[in-house]
C-alpha positions in Angstrom: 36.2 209.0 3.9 33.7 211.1 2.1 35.8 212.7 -1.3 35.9 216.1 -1.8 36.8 217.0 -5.0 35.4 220.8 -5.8 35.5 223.6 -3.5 33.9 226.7 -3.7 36.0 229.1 -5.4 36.6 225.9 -8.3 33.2 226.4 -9.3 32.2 228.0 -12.6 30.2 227.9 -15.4 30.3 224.5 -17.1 31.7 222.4 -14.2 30.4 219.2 -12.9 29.9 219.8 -9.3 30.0 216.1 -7.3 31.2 216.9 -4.0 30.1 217.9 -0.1 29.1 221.3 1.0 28.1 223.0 4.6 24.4 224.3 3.6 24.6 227.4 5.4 20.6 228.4 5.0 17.1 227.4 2.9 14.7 228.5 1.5 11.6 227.4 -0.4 10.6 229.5 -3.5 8.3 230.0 -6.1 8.4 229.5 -9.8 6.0 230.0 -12.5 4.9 226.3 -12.6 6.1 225.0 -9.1 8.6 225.9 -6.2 12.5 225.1 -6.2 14.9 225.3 -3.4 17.3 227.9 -2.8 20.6 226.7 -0.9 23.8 229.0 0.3 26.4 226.3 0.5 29.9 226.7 1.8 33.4 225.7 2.6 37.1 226.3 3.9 37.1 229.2 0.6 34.0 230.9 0.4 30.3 230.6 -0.2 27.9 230.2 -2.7 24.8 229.6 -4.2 22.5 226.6 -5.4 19.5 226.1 -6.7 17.5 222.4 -6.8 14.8 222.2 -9.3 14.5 218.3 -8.8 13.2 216.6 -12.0 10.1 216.1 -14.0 9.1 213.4 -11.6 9.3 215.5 -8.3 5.9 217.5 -7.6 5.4 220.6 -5.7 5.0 218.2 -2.6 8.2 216.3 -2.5 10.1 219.4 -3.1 8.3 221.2 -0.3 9.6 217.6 1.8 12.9 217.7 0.5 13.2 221.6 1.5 11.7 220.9 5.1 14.3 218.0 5.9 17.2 220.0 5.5 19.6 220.7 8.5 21.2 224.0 7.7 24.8 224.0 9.4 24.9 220.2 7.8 26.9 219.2 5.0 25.0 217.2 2.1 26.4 216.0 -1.1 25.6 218.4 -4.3 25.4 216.6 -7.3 24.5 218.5 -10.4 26.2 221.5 -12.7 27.3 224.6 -12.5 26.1 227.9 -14.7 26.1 231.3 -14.9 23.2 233.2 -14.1 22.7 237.5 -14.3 26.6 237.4 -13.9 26.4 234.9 -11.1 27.7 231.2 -11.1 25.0 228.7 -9.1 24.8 225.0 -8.9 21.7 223.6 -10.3 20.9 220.5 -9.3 18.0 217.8 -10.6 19.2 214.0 -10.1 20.7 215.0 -7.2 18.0 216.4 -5.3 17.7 212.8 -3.6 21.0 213.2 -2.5 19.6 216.0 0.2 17.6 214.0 1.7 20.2 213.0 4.5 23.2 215.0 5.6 26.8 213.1 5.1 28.1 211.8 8.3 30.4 213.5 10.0 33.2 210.3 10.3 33.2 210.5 6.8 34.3 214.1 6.2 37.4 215.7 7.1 36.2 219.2 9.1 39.3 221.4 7.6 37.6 221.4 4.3 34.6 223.0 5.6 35.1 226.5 8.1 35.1 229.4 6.4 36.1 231.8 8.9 38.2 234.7 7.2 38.5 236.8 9.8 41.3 237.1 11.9 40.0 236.8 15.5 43.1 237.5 17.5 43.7 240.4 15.5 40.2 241.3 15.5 39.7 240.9 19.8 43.0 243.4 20.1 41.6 245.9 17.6 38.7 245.9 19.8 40.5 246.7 23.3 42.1 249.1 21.6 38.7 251.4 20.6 37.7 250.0 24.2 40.5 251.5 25.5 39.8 255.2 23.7 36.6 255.3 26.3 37.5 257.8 29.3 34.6 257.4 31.3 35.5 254.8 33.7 31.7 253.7 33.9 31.0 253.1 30.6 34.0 251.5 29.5 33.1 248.5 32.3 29.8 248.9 30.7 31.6 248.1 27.5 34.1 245.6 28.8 31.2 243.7 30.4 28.9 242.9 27.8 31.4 242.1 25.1 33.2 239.5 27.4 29.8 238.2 29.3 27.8 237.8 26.0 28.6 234.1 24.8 29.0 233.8 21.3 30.4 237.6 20.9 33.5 236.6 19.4 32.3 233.7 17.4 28.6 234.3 15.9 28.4 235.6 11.9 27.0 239.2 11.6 24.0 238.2 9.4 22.4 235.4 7.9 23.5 236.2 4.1 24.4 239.7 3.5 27.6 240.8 5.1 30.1 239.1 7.6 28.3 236.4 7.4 31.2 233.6 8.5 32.3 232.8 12.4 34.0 235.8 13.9 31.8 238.3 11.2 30.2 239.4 14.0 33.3 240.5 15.9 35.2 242.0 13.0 31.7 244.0 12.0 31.7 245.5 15.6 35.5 246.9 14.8 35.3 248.2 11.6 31.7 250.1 12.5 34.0 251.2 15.8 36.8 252.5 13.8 34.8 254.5 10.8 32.7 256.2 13.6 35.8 257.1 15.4 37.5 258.2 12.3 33.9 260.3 11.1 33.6 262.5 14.6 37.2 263.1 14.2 36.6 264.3 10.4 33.8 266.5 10.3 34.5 270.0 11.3 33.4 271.7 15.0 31.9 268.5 15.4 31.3 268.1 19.4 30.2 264.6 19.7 30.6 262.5 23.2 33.4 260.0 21.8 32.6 258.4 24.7 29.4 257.4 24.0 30.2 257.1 20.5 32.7 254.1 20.8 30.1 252.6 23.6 27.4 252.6 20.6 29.3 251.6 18.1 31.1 248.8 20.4 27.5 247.5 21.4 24.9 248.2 18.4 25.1 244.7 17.3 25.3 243.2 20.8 21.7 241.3 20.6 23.0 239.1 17.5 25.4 237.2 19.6 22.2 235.5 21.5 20.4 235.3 17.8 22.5 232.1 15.9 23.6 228.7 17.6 26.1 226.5 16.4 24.6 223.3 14.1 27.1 221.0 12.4 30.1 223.3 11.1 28.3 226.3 10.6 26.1 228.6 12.3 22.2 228.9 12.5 19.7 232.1 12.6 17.6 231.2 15.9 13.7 232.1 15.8 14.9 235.2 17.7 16.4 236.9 14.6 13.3 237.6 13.0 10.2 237.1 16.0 12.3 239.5 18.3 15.4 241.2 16.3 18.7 241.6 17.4 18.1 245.7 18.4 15.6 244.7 21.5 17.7 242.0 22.7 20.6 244.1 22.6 19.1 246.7 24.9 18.1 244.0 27.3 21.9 243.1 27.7 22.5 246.6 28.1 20.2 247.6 31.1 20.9 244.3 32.8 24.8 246.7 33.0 23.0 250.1 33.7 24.2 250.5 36.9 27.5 252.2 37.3 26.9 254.2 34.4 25.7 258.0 34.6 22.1 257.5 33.3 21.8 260.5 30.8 24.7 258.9 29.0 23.8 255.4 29.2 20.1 256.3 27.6 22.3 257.9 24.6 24.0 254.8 24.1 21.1 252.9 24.4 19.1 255.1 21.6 22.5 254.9 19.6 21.9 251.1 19.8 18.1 251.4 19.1 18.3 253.6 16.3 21.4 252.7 14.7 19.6 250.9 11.4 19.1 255.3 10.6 15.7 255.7 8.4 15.1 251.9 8.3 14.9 251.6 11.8 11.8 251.7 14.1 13.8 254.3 16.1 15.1 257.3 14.2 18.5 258.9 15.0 18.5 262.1 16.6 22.1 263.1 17.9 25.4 263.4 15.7 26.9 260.5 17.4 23.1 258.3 16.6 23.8 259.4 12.8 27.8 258.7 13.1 27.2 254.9 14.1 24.4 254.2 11.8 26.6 255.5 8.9 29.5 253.2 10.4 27.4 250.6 10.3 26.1 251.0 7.2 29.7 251.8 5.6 31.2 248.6 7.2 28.3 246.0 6.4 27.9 247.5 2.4 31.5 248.1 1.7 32.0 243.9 3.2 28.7 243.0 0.9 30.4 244.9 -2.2 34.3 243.4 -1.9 32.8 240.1 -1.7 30.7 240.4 -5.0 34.0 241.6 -6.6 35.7 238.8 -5.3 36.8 236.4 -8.4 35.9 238.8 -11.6 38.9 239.7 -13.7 39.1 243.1 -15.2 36.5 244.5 -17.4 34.0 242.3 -15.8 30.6 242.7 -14.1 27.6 240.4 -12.6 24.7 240.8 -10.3 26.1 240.9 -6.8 24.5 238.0 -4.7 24.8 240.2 -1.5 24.4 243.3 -3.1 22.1 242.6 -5.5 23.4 245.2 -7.5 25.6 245.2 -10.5 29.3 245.4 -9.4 32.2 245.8 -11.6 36.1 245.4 -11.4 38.5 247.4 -13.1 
């Protein structure tokens, strides 16, 4: 058996870090007089960040060999030390660049170190029949019902790659809290006459193409080519007009825009209806407010560091 002797949440500035880690995603980058790579690693309490420089030895070559080996979803052994950088604790790691050359069998590890999963996903599957369950409209809440249940990987898949939710079940638990602030905006703003309806449908949906967008590798979850060649937005509304049918057609194209425009002035689609603007603020609220608590996560009072997810300073009082 494989030792693992550090976890995530152990690691701070100064620490010796000698132990095995999920590597959740990499990427090769530039420096001034080379390239390094960048890792996010991960386990049972969190996630976080390392960097491998490689040493003197290692040209630009071998580290571009080392960087295109890796299996993310894996686990490798990270050998090297821990320091604080712009406010954020990293593993650096030289020597122990060979070490990433193969992943660590899986016989020799013990799986409950490695699953961060945070979420609660019965809870989260209830709180989501529930806003189900607010929809009137007998045809668009089968819509609903239909491609949440016949979408594999729904209830399972991360919400993102790196900024927010980005564990099994984020994907879920995103799609609830966007849901509930939308629900709770229409019902805030003054002589607002919004469809709820089709507000709940949006916001139950807008995410719906990322479930088809990761895959499950090793004990973690990968971003298929999909994510970035095709985006999650366009094979979202191909789920949805595959369900089109029972559905009055004026309100299923406003749920369908909701879904297409739903990333607001970012978006190749712009909102243009109270209940568009409603779930892209929901979205946007749920996904920032996640990326935010997380970069908190571990300072004591008085402190502050660049947010990884953020990349913004954060600070706890």
């Amino acid at each position: 058996m494989f030792e693992k002797t550090v976890f995530v949440e152990e690691i701070s500035g100064g620490v010796q870090v000698d132990a095995p880690f999920v590597v959740d995603a990499v990427e090769l980058r530039e420096k001034r007089d080379g390239k390094y790579i960048l890792l996010n690693i991960s386990d049972k309490t969190g996630r976080g960040t390392c960097k491998v420089w490689g040493t003197s030895s290692h040209d630009v070559r071998q580290i571009e060999a080392f960087c295109h080996a890796i299996q993310p979803g894996e686990v490798y052994r990270i050998q090297g030390y821990a320091k604080e950088f712009n406010g954020t604790c990293e593993v650096n790691v030289n020597d122990g660049i060979t070490h990433l050359a193969d992943p660590v069998r899986e016989d020799l590890l013990d799986p409950s170190w490695f699953v961060y999963a945070p979420a609660d996903g019965d809870g989260v599957r209830r709180g989501l029949g529930r806003m189900a369950a607010q929809i009137e409209d007998f045809g668009i809440s089968s819509l609903v019902s239909r491609v949440m249940n016949d979408t594999p990987g729904f209830f399972e898949v991360p919400a993102a790659k790196h900024r927010h939710h980005a564990y099994a079940g984020g994907l879920a638990e995103h799609t609830l809290e966007t849901a509930e602030i939308a629900a709770n905006l229409a019902s805030t703003i003054c002589r607002a006459e919004m469809d709820t309806d089709v507000l709940l449908a949006g916001a139950l949906l807008h995410d719906i193409g990322k479930a088809s967008c990761f895959r499950r590798r090793g004990f973690s979850f990968v971003a298929l080519p999909e994510y970035t060649l095709v985006g999650h937005t366009a094979i979202g509304a191909a789920a949805l007009l595959r369900h089109s049918a029972d559905v009055d057609p004026s309100r299923f194209a406003h749920i369908l825009h909701i879904l297409m425009a739903h990333h607001g002035p970012h978006g190749e689609v712009q909102p243009r209806t109270p209940e568009a603007w409603g779930v892209h603020f929901a979205d946007n609220a749920s996904a920032t407010l996640r990326s935010i608590c997380d970069d908190v996560t571990g300072l004591r009072p008085g402190e502050e560091r660049q947010g990884a997810r953020t990349r913004q300073p954060v600070y706890r009082f």
